[in-house]
C-alpha positions as CSV (number, residue, x, y, z in Angstrom):
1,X,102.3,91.8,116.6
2,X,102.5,95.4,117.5
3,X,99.7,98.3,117.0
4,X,101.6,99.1,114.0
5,X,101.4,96.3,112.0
6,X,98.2,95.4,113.3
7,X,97.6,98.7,112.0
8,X,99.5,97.8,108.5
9,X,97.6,94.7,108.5
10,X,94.4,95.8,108.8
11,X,95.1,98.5,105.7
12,X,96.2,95.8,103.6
13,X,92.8,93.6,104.8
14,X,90.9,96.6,103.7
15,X,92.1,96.6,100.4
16,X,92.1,93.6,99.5
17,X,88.6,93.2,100.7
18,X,87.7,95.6,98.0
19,X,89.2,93.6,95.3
20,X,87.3,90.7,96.4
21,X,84.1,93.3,96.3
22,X,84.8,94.0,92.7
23,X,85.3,91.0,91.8
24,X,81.8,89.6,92.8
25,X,79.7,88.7,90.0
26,X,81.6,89.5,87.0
27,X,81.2,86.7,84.3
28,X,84.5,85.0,83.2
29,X,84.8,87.3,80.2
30,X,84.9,90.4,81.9
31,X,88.4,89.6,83.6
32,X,90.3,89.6,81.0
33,X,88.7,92.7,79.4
34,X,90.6,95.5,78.7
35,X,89.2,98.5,78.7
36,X,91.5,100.8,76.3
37,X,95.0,101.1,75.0
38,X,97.6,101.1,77.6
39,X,95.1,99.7,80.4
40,X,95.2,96.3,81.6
41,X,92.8,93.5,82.6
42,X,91.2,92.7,86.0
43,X,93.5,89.5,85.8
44,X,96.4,91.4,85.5
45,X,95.9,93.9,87.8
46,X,95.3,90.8,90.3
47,X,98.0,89.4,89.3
48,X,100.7,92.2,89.4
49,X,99.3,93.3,92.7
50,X,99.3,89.9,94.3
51,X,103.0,89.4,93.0
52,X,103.8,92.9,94.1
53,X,102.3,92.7,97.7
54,X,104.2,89.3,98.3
55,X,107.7,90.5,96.8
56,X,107.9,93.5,98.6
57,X,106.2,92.3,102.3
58,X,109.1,89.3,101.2
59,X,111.7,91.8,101.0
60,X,110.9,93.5,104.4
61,X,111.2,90.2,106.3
62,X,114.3,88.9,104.0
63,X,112.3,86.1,102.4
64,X,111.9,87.6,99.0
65,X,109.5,85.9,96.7
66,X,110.3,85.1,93.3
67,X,108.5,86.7,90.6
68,X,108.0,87.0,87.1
69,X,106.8,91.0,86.7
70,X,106.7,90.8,82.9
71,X,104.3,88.0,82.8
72,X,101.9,89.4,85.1
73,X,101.3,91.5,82.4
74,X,100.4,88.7,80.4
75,X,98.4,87.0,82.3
76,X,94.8,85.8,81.2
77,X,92.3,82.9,81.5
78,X,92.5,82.8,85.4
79,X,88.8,82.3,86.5
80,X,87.3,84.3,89.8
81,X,88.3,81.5,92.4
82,X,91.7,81.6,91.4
83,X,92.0,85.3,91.5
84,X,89.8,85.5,94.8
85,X,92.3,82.7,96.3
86,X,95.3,84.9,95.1
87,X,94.2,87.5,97.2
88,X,93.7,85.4,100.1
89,X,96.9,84.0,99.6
90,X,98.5,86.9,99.6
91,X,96.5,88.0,102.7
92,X,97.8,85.3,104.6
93,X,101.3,85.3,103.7
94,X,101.2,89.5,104.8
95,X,99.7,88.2,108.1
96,X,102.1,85.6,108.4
97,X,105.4,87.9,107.5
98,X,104.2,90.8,109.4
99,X,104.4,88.5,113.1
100,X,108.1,88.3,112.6
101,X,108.7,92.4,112.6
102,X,109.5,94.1,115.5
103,X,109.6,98.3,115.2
104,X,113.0,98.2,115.6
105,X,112.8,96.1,112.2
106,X,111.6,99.3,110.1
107,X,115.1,100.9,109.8
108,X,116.4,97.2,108.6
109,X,118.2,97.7,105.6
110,X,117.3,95.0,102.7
111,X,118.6,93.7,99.7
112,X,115.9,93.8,96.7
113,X,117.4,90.7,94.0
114,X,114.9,92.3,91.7
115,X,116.0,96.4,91.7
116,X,119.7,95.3,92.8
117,X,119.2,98.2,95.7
118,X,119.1,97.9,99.4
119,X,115.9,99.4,100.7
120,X,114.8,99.9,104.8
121,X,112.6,97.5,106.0
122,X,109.7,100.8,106.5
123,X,109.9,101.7,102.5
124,X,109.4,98.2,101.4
125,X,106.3,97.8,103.7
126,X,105.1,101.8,103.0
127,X,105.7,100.8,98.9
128,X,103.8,97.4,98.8
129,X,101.1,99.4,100.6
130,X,101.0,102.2,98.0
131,X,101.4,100.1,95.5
132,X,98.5,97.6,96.4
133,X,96.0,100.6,97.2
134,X,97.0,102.3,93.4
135,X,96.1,99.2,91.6
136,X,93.3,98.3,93.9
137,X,91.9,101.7,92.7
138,X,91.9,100.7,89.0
139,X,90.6,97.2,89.7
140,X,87.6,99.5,91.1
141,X,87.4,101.5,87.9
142,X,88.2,98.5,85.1
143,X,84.7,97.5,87.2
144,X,83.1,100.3,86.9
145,X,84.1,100.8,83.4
146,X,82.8,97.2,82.6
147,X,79.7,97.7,84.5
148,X,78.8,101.3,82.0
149,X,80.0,99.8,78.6
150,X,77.3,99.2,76.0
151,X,76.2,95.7,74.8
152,X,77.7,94.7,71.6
153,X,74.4,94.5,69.1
């Protein structure tokens, strides 16, 4: 793999070891908690960014994977080893993709199924990126924001 997707790799490894940080020790209720109005779970966030991450990384190497966005949105009940094994999953399957890239790859053009619009190989990997490092970001605060709420008396 070259220094750049080593590079890309070891971004994407970052981030999603900070997921799996915020994820330790919170009891089964709290991952489906939603803090506010227009704000969504710790299992949905998991969720959409795993099926995000994979789509998009699937795209670049012209593999993409199938996904259902709207019911990532809807997703609930998932305990923490299912949501830490997502993120490993996903790891892996980034790892995996990311061997079969060559630089010359970035100014591929590809096909998204899902948008119906042809994307360069270098956008779908720069999005999934930005995207997973946004939501990774409010998985942070939805723990935060768990950790400071008060007991219900």
């Amino acid at each position: 793999m070259s220094i750049f997707y080593n590079d890309l790799m070891d971004r994407l490894s970052e981030l999603h070891a900070e997921i799996e940080k915020s994820l330790d020790g919170l009891p089964s209720d709290a991952l489906d908690w939603v803090p506010g109005p227009e704000m969504n779970s710790i299992t949905v966030l998991v969720t959409h960014l795993t099926g995000a991450e994979q789509y998009w990384i699937g795209v670049a190497v012209n593999e993409p994977h199938e996904r259902d966005r709207a019911v990532e949105f809807l997703t609930k009940g998932l305990g923490l080893e299912e949501l830490k094994a997502r993120v490993v999953s996903t790891e892996d399957f980034a790892r995996q993709a990311l061997t079969s890239l060559s630089i010359k790859d970035l100014e591929t053009l590809r096909h998204s199924p899902r948008k119906d619009k042809t994307f360069s190989v270098g956008w779908c990997l720069a999005h999934a990126l930005e995207h997973s490092a946004i939501h990774t970001g409010h998985i942070q605060l939805t723990r935060q924001l768990w950790d400071m709420r008060k007991p219900v008396s």
